[in-house]
The first five atom37 places (N, CA, C, CB, O) and aatype in JSON, in Angstrom:
{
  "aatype": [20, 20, 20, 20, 20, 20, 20, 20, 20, 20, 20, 20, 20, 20, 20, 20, 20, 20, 20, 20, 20, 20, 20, 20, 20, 20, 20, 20, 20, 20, 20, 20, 20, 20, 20, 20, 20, 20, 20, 20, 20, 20, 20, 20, 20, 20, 20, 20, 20, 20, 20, 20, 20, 20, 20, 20, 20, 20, 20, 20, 20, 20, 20, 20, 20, 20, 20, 20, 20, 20],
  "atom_mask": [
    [1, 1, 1, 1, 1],
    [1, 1, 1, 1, 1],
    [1, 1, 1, 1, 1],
    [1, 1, 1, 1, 1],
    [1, 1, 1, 1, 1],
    [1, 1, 1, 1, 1],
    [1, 1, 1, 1, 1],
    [1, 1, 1, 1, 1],
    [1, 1, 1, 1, 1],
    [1, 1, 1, 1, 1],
    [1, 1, 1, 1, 1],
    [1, 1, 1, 1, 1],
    [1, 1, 1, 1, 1],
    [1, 1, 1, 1, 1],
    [1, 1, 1, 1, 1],
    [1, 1, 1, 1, 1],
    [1, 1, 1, 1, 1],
    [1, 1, 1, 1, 1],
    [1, 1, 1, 1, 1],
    [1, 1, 1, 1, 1],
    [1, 1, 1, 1, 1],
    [1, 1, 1, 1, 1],
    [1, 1, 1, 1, 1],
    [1, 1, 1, 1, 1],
    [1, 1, 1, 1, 1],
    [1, 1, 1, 1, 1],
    [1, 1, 1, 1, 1],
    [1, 1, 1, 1, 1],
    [1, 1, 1, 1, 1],
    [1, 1, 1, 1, 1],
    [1, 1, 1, 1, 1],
    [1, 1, 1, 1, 1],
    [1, 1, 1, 1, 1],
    [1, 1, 1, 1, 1],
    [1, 1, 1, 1, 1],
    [1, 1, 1, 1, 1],
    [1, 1, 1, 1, 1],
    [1, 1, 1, 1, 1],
    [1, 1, 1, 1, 1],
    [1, 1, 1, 1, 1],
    [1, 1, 1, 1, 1],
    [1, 1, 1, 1, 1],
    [1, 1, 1, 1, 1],
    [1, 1, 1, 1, 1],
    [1, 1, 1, 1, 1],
    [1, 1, 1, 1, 1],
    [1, 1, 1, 1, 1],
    [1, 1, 1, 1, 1],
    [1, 1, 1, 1, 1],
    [1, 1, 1, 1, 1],
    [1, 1, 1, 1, 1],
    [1, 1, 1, 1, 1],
    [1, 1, 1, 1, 1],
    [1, 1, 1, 1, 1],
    [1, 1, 1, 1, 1],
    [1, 1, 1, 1, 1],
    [1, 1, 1, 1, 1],
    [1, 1, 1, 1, 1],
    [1, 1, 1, 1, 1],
    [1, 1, 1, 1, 1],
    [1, 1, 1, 1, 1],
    [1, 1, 1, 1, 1],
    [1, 1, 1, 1, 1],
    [1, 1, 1, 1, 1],
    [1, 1, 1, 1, 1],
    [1, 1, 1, 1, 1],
    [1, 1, 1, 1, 1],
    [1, 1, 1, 1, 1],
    [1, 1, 1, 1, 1],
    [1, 1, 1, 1, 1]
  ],
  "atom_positions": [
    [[112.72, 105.51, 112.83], [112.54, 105.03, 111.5], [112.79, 103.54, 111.35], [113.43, 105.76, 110.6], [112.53, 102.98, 110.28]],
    [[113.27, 102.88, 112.4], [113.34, 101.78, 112.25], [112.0, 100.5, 112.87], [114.6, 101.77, 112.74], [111.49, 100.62, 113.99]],
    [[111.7, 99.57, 112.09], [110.73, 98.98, 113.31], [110.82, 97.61, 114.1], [109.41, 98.88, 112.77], [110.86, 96.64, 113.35]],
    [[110.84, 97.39, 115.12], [110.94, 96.7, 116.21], [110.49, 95.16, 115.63], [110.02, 97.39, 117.4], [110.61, 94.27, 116.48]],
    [[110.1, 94.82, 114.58], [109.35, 93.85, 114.06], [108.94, 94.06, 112.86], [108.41, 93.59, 114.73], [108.87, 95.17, 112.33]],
    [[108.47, 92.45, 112.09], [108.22, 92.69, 110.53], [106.44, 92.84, 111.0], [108.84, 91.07, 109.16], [105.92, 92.41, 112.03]],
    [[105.87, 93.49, 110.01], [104.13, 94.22, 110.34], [103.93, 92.67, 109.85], [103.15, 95.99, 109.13], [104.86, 91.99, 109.41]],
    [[102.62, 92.23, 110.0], [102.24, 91.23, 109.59], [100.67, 91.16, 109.55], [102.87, 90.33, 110.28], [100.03, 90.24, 109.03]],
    [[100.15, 92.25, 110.17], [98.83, 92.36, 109.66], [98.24, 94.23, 110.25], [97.81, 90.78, 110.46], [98.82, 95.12, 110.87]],
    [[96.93, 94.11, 109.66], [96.56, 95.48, 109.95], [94.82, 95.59, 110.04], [97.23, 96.47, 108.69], [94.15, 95.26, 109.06]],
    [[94.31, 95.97, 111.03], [93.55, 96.72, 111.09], [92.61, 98.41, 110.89], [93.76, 96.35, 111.57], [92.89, 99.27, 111.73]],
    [[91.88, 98.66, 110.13], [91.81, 99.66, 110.03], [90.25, 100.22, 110.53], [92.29, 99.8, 108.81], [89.2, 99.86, 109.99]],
    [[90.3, 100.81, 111.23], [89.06, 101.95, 111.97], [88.39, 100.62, 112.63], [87.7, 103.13, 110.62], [87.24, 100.32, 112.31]],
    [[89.09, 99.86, 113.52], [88.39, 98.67, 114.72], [87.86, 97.56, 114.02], [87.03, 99.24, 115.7], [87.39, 96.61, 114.65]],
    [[87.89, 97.59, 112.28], [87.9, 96.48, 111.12], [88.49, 95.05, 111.51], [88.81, 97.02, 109.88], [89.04, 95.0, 112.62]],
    [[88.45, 94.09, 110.88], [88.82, 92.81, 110.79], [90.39, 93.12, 110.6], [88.03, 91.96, 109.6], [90.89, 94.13, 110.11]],
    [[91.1, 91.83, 111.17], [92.28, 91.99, 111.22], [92.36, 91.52, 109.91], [93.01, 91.44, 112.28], [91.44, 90.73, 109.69]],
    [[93.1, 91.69, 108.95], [94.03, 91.56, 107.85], [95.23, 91.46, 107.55], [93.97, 92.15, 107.35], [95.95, 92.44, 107.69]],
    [[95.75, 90.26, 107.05], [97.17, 89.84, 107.05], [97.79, 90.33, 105.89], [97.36, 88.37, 107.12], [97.18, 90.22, 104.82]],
    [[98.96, 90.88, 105.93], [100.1, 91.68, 105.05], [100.44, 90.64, 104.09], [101.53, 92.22, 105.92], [100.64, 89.47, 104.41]],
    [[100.51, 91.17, 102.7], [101.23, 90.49, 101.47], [102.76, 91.56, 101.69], [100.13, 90.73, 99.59], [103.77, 90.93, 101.37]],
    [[102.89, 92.21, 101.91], [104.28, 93.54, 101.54], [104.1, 94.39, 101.99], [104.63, 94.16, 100.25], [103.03, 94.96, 102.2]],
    [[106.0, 94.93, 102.46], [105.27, 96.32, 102.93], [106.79, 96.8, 102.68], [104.37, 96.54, 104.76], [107.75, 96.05, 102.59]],
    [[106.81, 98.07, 102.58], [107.87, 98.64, 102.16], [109.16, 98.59, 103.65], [107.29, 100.22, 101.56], [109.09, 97.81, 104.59]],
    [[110.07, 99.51, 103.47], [110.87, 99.86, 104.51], [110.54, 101.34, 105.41], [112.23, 99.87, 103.86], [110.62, 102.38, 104.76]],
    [[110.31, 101.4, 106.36], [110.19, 102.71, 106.62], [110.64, 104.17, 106.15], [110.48, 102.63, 107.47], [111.41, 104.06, 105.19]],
    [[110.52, 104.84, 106.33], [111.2, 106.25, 106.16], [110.91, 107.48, 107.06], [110.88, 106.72, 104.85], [109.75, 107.82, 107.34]],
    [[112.26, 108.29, 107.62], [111.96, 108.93, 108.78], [111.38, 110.36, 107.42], [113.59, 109.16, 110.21], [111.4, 110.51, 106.19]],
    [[110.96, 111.04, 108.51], [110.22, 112.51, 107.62], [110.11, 113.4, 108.76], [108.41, 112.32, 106.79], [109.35, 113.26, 109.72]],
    [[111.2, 114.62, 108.49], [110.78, 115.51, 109.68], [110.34, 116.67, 108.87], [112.0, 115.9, 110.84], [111.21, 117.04, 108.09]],
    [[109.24, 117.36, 108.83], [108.38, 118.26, 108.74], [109.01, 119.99, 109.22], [107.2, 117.63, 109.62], [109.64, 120.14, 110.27]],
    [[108.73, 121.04, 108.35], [109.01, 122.64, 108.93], [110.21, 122.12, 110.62], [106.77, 123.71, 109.57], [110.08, 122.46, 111.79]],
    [[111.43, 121.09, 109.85], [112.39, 121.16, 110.65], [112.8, 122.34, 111.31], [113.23, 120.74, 110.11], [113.17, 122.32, 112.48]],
    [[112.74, 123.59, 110.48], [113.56, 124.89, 110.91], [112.61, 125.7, 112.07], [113.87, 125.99, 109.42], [112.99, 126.79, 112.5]],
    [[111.23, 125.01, 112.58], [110.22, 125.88, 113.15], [110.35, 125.51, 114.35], [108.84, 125.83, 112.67], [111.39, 124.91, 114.61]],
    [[109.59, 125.69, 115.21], [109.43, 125.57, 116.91], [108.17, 124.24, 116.68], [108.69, 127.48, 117.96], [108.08, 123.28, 117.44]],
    [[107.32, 124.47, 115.51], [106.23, 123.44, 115.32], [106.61, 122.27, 115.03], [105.36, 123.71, 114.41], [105.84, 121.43, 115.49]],
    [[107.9, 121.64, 114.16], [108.14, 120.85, 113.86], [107.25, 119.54, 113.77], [108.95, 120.93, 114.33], [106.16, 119.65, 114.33]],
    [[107.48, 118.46, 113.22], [106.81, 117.33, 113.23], [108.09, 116.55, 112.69], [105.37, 117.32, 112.38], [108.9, 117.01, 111.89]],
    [[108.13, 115.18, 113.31], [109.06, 114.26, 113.11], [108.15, 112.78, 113.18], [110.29, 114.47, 114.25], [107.59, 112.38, 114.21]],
    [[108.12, 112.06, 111.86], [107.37, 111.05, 112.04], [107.83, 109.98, 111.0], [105.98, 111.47, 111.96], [108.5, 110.4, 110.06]],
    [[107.61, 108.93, 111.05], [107.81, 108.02, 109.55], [106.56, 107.34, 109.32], [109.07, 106.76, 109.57], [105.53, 107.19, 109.98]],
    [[106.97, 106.94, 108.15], [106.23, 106.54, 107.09], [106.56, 105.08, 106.39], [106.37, 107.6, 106.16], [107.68, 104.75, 106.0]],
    [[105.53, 104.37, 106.32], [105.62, 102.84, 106.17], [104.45, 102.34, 105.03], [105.33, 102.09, 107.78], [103.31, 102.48, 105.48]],
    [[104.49, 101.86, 103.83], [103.46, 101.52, 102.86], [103.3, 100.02, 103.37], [103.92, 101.75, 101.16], [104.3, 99.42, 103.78]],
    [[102.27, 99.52, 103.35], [101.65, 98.35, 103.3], [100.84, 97.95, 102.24], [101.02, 98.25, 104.25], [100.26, 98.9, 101.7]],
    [[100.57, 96.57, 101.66], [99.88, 95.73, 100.86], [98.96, 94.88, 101.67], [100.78, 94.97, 100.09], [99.51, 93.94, 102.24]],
    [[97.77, 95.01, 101.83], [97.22, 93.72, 102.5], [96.96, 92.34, 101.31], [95.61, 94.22, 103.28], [97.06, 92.42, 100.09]],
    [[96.58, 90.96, 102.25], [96.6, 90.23, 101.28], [95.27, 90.28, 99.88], [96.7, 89.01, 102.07], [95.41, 90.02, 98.68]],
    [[94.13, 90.69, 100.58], [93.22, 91.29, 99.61], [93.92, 92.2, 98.63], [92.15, 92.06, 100.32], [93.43, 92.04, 97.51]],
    [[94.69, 92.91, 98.63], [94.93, 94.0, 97.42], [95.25, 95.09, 98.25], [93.6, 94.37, 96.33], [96.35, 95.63, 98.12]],
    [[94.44, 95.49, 99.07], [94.26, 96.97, 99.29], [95.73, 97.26, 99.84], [92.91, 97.41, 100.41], [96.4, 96.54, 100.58]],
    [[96.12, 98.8, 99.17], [97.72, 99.2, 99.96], [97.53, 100.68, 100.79], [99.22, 99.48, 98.55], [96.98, 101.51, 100.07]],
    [[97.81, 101.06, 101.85], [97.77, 101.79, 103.03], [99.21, 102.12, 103.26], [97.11, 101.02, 104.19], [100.11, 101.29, 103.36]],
    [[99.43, 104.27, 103.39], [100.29, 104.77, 103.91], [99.86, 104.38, 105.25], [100.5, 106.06, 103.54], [98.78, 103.88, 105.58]],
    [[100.89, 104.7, 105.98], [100.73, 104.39, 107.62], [101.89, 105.37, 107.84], [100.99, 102.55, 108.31], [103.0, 105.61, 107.36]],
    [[101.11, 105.81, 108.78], [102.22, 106.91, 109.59], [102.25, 106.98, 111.25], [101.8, 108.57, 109.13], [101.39, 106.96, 112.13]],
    [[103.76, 107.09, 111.23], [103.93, 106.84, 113.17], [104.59, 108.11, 113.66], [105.19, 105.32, 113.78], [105.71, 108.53, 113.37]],
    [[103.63, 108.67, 114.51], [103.95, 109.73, 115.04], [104.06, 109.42, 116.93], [102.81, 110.83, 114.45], [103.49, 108.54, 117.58]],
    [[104.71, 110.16, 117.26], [104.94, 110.11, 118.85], [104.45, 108.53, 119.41], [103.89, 111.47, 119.69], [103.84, 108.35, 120.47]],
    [[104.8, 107.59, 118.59], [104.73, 106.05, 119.14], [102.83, 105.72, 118.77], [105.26, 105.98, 121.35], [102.21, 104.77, 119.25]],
    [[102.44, 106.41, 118.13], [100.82, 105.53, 117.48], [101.03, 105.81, 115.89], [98.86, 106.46, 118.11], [101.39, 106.75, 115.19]],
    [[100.63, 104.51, 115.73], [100.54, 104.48, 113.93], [99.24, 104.69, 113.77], [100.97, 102.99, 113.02], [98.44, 104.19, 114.56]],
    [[98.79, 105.56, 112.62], [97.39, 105.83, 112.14], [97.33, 105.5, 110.19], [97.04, 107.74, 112.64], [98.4, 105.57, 109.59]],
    [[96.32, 105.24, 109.56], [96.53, 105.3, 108.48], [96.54, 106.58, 107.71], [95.86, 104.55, 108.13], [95.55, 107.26, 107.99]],
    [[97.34, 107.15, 106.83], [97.42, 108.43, 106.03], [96.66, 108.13, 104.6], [99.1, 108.9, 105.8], [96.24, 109.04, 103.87]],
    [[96.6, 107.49, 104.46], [95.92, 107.24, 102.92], [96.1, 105.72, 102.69], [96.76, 108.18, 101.55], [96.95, 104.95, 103.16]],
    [[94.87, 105.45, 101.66], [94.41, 104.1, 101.31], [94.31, 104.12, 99.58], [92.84, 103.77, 102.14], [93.83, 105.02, 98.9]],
    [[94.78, 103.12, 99.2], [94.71, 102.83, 97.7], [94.42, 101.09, 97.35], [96.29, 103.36, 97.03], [95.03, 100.02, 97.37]],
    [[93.46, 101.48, 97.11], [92.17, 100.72, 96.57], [92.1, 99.75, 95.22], [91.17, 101.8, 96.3], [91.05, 99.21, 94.9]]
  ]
}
């Protein structure tokens, strides 16, 4: 849950790189903790400088985007 560095920009689906206005603090999230399936991952909001803001989620060491708000 913690990250190694401040984000400072983002790419999305092999897109133009885009530089960060804000981004929140992480948060760890572990998922059907009580199961054998489990999922343990966090969660990080971003602002790019255009506007656009992006969940981002890091699972087993790759971040992917979870949702985009426009």
């Amino acid at each position: 849950g913690l990250l190694t560095a401040a984000p400072n920009r983002l790419s999305v689906t092999g897109g133009p790189w885009v530089a960060l206005a804000a981004w929140s603090a992480p948060w760890p999230v572990e998922e059907q903790w009580w199961s054998r399936s489990r999922r343990r991952a966090a969660r990080l909001q971003v602002l790019t400088e255009d506007g656009a803001g992006y969940l981002l989620v890091t699972e087993r060491g790759r971040w992917r985007v979870e949702a985009a708000y426009e």
